[in-house]
C-alpha positions as CSV (number, residue, x, y, z in Angstrom):
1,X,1.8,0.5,6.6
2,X,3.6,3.9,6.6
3,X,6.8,1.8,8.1
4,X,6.7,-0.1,5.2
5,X,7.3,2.5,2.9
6,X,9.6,4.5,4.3
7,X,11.7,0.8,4.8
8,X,11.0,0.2,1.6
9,X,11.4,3.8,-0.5
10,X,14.0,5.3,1.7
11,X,11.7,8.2,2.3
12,X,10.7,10.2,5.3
13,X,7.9,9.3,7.5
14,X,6.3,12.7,6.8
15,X,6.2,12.3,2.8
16,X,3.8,9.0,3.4
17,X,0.2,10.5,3.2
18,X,-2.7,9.3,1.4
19,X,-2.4,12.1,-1.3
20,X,1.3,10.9,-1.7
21,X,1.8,9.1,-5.3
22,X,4.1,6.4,-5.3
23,X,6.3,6.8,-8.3
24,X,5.5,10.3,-8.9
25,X,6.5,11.5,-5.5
26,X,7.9,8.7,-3.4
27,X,10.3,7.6,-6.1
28,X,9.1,4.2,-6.4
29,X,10.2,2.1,-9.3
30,X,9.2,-0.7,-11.7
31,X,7.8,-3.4,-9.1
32,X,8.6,-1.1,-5.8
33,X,5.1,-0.7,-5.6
34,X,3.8,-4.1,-6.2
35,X,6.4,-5.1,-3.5
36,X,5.4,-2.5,-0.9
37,X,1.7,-4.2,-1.5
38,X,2.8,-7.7,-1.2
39,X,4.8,-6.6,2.2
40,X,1.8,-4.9,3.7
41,X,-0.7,-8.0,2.5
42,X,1.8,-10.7,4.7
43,X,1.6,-7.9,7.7
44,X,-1.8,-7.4,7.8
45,X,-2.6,-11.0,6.8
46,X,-5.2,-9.9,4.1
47,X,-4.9,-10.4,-0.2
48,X,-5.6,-7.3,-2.1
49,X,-7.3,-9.2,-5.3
50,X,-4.6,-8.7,-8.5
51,X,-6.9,-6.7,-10.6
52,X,-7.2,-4.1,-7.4
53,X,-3.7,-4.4,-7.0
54,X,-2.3,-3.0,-10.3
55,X,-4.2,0.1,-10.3
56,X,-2.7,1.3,-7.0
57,X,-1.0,4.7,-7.7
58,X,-1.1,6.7,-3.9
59,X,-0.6,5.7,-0.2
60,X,-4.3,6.4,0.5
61,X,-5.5,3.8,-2.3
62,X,-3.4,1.0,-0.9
63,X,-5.0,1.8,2.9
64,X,-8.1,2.1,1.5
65,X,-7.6,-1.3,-0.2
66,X,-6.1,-3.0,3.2
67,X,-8.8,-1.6,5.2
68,X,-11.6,-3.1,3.1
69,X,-10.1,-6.4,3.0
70,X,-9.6,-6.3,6.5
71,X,-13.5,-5.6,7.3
72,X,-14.0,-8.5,4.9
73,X,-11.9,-10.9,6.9
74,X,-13.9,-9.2,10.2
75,X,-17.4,-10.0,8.9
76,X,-18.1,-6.1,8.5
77,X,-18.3,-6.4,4.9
């Protein structure tokens, strides 16, 4: 996922921590984020529900996110 962003933003791998806010800190703009989450949901093969989705605001959120879907898709949630 931190590929993504730093494809996406333009920003070193470094800045791309869970802490890190999107707009506020990684310069993403209007619907950079909602991109970035669409790019990660096709690589990881999971669908972050919409009303999840548009309260995303840091790195660690949107892994958080990913992660759960993921154990949903496994059977481990």
């Amino acid at each position: 996922m931190r590929q993504i962003v730093v494809d996406h933003l333009g920003v070193l791998p470094q800045q791309v921590i869970p802490g890190a806010r999107f707009a506020e800190e990684l310069g993403a703009e209007g619907q950079d984020t909602f991109e970035i989450v669409a790019e990660a949901e096709g690589e990881f093969g999971v669908t972050i529900p919409a009303e999840l989705s548009e309260k995303i605001r840091t790195v660690g959120e949107l892994q958080d996110l990913l992660e759960a879907e993921l154990r949903k898709q496994s059977g481990g949630e």
